[in-house]
C-alpha positions in Angstrom: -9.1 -7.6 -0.8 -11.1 -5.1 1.2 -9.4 -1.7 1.8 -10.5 -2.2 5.3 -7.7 -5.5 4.9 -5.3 -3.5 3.0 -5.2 -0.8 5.7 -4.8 -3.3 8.2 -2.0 -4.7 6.6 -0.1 -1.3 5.8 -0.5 -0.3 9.4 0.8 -3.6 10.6 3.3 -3.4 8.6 4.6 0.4 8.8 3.1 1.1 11.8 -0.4 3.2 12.8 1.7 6.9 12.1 4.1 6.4 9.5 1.2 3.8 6.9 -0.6 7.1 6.1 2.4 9.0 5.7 4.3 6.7 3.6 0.8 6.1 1.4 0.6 9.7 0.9 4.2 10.3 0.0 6.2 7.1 -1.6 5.7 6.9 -5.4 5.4 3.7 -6.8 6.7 2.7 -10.2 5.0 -0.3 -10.6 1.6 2.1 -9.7 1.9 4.0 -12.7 4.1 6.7 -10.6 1.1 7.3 -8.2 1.6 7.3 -4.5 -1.1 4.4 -2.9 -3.6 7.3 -1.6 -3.2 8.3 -5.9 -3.7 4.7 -6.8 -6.1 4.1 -4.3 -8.1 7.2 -5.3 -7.8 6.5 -9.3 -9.8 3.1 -8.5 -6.5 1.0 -8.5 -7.9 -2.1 -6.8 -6.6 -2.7 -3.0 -5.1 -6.1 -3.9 -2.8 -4.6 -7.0 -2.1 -1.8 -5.0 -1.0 -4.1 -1.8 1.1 -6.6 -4.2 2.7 -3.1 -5.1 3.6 -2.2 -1.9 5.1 -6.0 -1.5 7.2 -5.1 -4.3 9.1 -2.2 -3.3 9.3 -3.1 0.3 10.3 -6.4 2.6 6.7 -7.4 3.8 6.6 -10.2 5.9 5.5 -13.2 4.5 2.2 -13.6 6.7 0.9 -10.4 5.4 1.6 -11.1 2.0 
């Protein structure tokens, strides 16, 4: 996954304002304890990080 396709998908599904803010501030067990913008920045791949996101939130299925 591109992280031109994983921003995409966050701002879809969070909406343009809150995707950064929510990337910047919700920690993510299943990331290590990193926030995505952590994860993203530590080289986490944008496909582990979005299937991380999918994990603690209710993503709808056609952006899965």
């Amino acid at each position: 996954m591109r992280l031109t396709d994983f921003w995409n998908r966050m701002h879809r599904h969070f909406g343009e304002a809150y995707a950064e803010s929510w990337a910047r501030d919700y920690v993510i067990a299943g990331l290590g304890g990193r926030t995505v913008e952590q994860a993203l920045a530590d080289g986490v791949a944008a496909k582990q990080v979005w299937h991380a996101v999918c994990q603690v939130v209710e993503v709808d299925a056609r952006l899965r």
